[in-house]
PQR file with spaces between the fields and no chain letter, atoms N, CA, C, O and H, PARSE charges and radii, in Angstrom:
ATOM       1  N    UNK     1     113.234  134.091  138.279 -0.4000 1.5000
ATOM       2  CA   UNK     1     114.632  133.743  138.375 -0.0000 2.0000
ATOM       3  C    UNK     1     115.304  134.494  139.528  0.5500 1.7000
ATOM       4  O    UNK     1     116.252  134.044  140.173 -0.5500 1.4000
ATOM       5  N    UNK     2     114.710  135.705  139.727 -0.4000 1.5000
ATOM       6  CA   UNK     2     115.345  136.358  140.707 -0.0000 2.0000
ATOM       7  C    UNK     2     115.232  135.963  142.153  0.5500 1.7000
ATOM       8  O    UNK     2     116.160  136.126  142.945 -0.5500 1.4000
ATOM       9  H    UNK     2     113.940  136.070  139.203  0.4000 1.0000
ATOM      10  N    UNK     3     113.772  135.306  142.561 -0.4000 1.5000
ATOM      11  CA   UNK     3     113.496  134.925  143.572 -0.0000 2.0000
ATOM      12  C    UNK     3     114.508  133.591  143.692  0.5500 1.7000
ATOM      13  O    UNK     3     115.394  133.567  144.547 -0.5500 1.4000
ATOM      14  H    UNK     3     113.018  135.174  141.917  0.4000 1.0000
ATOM      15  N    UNK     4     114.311  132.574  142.832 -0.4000 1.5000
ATOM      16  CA   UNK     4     115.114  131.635  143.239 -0.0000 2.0000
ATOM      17  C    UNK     4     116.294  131.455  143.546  0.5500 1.7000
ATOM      18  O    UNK     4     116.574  130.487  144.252 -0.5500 1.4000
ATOM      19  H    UNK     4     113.592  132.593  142.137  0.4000 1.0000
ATOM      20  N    UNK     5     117.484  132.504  143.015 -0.4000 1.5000
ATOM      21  CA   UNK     5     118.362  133.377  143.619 -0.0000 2.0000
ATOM      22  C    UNK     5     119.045  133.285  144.950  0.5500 1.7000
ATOM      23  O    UNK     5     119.932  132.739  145.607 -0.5500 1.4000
ATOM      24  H    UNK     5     117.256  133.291  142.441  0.4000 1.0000
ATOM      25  N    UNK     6     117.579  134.612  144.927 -0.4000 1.5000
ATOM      26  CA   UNK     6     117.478  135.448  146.895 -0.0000 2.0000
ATOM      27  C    UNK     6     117.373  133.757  147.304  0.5500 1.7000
ATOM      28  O    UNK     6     118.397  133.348  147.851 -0.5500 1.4000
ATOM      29  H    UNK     6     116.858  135.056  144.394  0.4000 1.0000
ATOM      30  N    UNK     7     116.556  132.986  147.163 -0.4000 1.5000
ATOM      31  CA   UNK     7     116.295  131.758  148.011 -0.0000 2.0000
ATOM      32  C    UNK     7     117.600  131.189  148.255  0.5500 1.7000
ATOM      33  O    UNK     7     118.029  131.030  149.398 -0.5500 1.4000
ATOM      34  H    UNK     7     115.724  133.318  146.719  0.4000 1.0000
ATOM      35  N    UNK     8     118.383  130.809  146.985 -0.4000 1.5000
ATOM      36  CA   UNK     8     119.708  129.964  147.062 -0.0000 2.0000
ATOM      37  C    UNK     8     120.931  130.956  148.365  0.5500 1.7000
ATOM      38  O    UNK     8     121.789  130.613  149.178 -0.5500 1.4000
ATOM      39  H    UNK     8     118.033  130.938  146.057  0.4000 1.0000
ATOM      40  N    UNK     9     120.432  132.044  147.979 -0.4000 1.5000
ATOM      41  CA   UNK     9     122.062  133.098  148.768 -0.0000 2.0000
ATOM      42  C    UNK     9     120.864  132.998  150.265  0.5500 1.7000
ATOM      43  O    UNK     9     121.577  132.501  151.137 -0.5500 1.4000
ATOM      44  H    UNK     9     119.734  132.323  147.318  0.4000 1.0000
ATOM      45  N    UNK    10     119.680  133.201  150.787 -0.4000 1.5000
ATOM      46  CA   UNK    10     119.252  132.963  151.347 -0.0000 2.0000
ATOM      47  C    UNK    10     119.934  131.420  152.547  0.5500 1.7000
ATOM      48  O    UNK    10     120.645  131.427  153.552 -0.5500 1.4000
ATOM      49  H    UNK    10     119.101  133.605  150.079  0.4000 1.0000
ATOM      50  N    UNK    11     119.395  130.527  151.921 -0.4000 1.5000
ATOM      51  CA   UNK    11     119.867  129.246  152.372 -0.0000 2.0000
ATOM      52  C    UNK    11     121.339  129.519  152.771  0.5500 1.7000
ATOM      53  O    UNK    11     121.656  129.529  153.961 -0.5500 1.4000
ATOM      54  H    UNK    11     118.818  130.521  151.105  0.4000 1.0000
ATOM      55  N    UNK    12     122.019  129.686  152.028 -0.4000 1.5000
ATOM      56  CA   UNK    12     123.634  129.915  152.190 -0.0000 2.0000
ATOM      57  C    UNK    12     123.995  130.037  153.120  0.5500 1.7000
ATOM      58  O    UNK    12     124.699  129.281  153.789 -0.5500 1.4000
ATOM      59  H    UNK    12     121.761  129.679  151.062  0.4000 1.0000
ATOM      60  N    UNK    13     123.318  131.642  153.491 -0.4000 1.5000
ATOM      61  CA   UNK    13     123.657  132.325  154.527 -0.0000 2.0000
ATOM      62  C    UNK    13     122.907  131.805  155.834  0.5500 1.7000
ATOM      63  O    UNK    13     123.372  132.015  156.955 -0.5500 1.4000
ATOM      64  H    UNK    13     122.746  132.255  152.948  0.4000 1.0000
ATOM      65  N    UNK    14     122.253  131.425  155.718 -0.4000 1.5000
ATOM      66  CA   UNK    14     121.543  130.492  157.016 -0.0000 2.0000
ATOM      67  C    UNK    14     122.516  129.392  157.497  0.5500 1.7000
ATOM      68  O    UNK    14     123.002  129.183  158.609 -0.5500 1.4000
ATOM      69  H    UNK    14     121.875  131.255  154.808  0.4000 1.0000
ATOM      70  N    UNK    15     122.670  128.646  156.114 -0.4000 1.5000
ATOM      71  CA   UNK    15     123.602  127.306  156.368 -0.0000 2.0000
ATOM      72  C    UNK    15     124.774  128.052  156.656  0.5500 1.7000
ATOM      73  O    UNK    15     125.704  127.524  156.047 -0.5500 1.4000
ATOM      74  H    UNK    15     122.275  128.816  155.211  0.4000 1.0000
ATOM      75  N    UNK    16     125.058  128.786  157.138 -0.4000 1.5000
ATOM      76  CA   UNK    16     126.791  129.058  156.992 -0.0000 2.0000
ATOM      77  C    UNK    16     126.975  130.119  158.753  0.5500 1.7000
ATOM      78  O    UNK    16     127.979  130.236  159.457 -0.5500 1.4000
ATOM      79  H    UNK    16     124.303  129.214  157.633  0.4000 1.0000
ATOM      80  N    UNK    17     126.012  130.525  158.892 -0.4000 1.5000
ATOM      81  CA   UNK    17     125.532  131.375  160.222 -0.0000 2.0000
ATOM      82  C    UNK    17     124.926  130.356  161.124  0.5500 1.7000
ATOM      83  O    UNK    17     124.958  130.805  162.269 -0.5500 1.4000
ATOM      84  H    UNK    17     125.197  130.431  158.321  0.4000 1.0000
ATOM      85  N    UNK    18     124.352  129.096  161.083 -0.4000 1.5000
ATOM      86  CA   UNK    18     124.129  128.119  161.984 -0.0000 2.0000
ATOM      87  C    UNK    18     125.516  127.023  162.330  0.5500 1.7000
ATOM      88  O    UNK    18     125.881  126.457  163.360 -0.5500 1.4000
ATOM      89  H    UNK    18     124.326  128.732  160.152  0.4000 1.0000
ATOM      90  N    UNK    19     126.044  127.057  160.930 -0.4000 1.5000
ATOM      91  CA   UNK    19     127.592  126.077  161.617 -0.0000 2.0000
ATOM      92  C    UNK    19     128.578  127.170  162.012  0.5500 1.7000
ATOM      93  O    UNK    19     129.491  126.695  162.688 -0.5500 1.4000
ATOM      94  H    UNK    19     125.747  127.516  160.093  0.4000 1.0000
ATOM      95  N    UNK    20     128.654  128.079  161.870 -0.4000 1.5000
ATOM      96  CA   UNK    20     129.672  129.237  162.813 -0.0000 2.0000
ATOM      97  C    UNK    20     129.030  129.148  164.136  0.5500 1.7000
ATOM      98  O    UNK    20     129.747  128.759  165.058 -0.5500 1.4000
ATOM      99  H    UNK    20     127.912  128.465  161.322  0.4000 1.0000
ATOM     100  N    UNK    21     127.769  129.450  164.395 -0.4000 1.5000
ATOM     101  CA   UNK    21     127.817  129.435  166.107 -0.0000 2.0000
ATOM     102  C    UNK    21     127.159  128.055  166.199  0.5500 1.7000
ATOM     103  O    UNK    21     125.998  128.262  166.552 -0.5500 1.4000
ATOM     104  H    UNK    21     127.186  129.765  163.646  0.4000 1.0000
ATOM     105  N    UNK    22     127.379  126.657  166.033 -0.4000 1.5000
ATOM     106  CA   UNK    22     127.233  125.617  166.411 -0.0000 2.0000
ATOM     107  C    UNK    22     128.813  125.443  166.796  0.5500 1.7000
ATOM     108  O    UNK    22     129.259  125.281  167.932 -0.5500 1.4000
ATOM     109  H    UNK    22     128.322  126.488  165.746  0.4000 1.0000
ATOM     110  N    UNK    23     129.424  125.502  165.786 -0.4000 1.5000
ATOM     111  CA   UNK    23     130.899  125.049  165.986 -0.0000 2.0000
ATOM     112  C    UNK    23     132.335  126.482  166.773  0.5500 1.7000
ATOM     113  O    UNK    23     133.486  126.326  167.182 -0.5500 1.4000
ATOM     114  H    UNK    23     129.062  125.634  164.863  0.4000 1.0000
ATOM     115  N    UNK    24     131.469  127.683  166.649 -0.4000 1.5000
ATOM     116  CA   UNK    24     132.651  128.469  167.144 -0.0000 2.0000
ATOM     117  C    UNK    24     131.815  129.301  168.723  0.5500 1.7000
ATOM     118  O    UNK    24     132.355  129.337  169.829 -0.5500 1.4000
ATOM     119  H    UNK    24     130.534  127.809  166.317  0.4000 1.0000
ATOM     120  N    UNK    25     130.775  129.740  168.476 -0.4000 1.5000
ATOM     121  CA   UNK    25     129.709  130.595  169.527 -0.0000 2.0000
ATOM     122  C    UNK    25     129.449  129.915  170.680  0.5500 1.7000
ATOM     123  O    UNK    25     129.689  130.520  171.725 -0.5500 1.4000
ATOM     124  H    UNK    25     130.336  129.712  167.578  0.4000 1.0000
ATOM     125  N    UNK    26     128.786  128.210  170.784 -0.4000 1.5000
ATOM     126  CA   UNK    26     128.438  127.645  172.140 -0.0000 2.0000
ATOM     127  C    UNK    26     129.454  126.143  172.043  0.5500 1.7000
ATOM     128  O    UNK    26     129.453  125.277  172.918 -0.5500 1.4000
ATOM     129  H    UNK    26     128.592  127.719  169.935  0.4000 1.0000
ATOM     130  N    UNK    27     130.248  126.098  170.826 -0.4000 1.5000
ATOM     131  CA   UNK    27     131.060  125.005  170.606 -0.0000 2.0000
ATOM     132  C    UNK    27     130.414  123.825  171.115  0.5500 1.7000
ATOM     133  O    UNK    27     130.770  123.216  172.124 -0.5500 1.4000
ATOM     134  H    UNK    27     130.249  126.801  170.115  0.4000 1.0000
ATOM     135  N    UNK    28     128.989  123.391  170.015 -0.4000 1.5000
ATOM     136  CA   UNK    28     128.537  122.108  170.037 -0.0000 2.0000
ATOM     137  C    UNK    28     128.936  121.162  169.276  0.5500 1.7000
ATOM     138  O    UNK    28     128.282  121.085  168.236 -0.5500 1.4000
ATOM     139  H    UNK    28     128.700  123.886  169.195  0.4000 1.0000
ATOM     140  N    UNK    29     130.203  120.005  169.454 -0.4000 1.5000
ATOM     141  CA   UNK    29     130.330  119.509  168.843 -0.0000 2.0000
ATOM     142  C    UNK    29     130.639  118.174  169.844  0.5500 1.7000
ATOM     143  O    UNK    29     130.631  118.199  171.074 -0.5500 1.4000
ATOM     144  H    UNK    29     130.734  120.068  170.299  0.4000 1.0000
ATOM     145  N    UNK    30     131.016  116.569  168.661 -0.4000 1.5000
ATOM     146  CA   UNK    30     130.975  115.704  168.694 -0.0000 2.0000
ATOM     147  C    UNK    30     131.778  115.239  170.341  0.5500 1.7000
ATOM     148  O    UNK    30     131.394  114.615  171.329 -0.5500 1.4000
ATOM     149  H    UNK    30     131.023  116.548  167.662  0.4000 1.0000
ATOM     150  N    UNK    31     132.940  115.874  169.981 -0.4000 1.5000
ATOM     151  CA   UNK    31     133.938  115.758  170.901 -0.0000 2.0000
ATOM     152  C    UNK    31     133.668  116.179  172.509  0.5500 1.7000
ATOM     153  O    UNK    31     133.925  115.518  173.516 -0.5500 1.4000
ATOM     154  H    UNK    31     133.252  116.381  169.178  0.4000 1.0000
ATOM     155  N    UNK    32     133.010  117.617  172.385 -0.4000 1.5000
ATOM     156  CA   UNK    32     132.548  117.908  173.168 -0.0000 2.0000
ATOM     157  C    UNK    32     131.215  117.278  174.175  0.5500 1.7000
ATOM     158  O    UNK    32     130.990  117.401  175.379 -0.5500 1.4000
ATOM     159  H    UNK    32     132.801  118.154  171.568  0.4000 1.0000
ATOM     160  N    UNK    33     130.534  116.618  173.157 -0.4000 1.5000
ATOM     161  CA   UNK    33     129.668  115.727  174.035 -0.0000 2.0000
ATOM     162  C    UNK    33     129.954  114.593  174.554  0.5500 1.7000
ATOM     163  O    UNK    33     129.348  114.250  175.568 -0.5500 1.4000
ATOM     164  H    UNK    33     130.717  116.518  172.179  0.4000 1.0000
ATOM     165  N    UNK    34     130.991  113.711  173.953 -0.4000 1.5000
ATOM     166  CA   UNK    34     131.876  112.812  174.349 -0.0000 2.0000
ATOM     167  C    UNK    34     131.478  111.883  175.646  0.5500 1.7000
ATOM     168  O    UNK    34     131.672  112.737  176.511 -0.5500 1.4000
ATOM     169  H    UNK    34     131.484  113.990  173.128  0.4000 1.0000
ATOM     170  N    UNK    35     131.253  111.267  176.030 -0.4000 1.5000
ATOM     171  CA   UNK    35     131.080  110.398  177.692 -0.0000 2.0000
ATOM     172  C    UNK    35     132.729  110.429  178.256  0.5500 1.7000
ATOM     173  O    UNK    35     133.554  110.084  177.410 -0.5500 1.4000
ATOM     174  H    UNK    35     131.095  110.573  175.327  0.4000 1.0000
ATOM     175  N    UNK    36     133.108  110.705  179.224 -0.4000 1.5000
ATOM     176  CA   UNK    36     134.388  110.222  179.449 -0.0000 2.0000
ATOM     177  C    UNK    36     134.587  109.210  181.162  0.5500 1.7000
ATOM     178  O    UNK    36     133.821  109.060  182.113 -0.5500 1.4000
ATOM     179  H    UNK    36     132.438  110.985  179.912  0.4000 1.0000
ATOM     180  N    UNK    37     135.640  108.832  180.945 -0.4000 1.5000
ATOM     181  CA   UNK    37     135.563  107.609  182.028 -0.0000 2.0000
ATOM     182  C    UNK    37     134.550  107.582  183.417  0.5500 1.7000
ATOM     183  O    UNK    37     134.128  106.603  184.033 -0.5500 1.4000
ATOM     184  H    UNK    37     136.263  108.954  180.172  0.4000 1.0000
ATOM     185  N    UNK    38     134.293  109.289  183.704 -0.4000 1.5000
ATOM     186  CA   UNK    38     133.834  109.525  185.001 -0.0000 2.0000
ATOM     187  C    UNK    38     132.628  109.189  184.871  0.5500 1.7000
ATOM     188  O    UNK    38     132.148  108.317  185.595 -0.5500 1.4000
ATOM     189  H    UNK    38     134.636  110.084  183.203  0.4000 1.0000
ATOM     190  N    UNK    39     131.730  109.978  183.681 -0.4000 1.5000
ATOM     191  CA   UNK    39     130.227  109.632  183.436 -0.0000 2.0000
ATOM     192  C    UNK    39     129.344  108.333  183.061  0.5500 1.7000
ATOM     193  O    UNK    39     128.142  108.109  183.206 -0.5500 1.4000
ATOM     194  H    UNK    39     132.120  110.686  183.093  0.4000 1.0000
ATOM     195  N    UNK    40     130.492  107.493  182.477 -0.4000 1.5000
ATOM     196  CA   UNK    40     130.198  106.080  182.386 -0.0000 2.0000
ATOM     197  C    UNK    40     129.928  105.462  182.994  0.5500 1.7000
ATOM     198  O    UNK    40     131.021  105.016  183.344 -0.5500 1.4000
ATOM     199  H    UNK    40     131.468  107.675  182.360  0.4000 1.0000
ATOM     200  N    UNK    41     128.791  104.631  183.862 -0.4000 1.5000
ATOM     201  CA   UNK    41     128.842  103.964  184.793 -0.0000 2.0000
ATOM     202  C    UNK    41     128.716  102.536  184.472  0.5500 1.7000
ATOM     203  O    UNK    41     127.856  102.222  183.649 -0.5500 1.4000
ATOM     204  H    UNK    41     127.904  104.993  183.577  0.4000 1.0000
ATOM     205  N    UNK    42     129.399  101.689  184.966 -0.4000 1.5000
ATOM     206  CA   UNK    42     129.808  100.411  184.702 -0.0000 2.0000
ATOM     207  C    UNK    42     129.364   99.244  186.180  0.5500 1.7000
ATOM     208  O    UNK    42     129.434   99.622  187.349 -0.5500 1.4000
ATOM     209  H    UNK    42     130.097  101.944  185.634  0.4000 1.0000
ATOM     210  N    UNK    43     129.076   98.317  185.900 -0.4000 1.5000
ATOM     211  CA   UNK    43     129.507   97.558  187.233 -0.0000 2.0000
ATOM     212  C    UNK    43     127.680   97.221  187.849  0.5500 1.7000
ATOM     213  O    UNK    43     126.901   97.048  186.912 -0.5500 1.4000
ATOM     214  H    UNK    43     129.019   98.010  184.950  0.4000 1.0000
ATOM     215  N    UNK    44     127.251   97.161  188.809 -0.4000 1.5000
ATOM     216  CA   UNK    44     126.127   96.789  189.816 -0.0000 2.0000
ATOM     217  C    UNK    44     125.509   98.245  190.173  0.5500 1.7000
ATOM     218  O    UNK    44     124.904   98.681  191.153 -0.5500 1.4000
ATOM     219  H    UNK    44     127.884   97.302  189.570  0.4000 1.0000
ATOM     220  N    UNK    45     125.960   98.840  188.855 -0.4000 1.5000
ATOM     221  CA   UNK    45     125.011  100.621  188.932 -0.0000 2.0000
ATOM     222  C    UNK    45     123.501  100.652  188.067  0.5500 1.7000
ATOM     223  O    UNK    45     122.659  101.550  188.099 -0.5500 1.4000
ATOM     224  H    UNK    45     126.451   98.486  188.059  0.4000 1.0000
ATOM     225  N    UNK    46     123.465   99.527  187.389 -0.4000 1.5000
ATOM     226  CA   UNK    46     122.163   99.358  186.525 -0.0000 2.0000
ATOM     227  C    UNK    46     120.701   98.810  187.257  0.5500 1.7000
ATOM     228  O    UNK    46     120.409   98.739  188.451 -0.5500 1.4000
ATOM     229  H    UNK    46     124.149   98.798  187.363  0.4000 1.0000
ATOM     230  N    UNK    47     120.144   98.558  186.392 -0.4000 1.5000
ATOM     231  CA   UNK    47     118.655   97.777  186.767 -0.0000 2.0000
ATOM     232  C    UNK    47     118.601   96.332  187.735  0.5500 1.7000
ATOM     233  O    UNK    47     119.172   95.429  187.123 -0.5500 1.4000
ATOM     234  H    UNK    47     120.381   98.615  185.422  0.4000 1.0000
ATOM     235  N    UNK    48     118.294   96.068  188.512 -0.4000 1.5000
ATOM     236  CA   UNK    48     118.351   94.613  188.902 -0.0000 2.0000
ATOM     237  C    UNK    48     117.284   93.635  187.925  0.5500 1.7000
ATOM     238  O    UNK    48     116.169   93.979  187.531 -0.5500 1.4000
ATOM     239  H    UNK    48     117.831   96.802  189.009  0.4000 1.0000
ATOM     240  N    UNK    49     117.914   92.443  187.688 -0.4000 1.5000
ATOM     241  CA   UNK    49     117.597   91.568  186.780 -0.0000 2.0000
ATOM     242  C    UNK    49     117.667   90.498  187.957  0.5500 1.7000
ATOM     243  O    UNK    49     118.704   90.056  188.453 -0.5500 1.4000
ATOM     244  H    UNK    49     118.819   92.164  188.008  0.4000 1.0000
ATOM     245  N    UNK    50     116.458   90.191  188.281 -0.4000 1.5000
ATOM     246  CA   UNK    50     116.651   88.856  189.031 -0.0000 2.0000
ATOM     247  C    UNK    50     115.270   88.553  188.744  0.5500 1.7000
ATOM     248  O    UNK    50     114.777   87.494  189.131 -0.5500 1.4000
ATOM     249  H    UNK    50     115.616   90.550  187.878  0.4000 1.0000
């Protein structure tokens, strides 16, 4: 019983120390990866299809 415990507060603290520096340490998030108008390329920038 004791081990399974340490395992649960284990996990915890893993899960809880990987979303602090995902989201506050190198700020990897959704928003941040985002495409915005510049990186998009649109138009006769693709593959030729003929």
């Amino acid at each position: 019983m004791k081990a399974m415990m340490l395992a649960f507060v284990a996990t915890a603290v893993i899960t809880v120390g990987a979303w602090y520096t995902l989201t506050h340490v190198i700020e990897f998030s959704a928003a941040d990866r985002a495409a915005t108008g510049d990186t998009v390329r649109l138009g006769d920038s693709g593959p030729e299809d003929e």
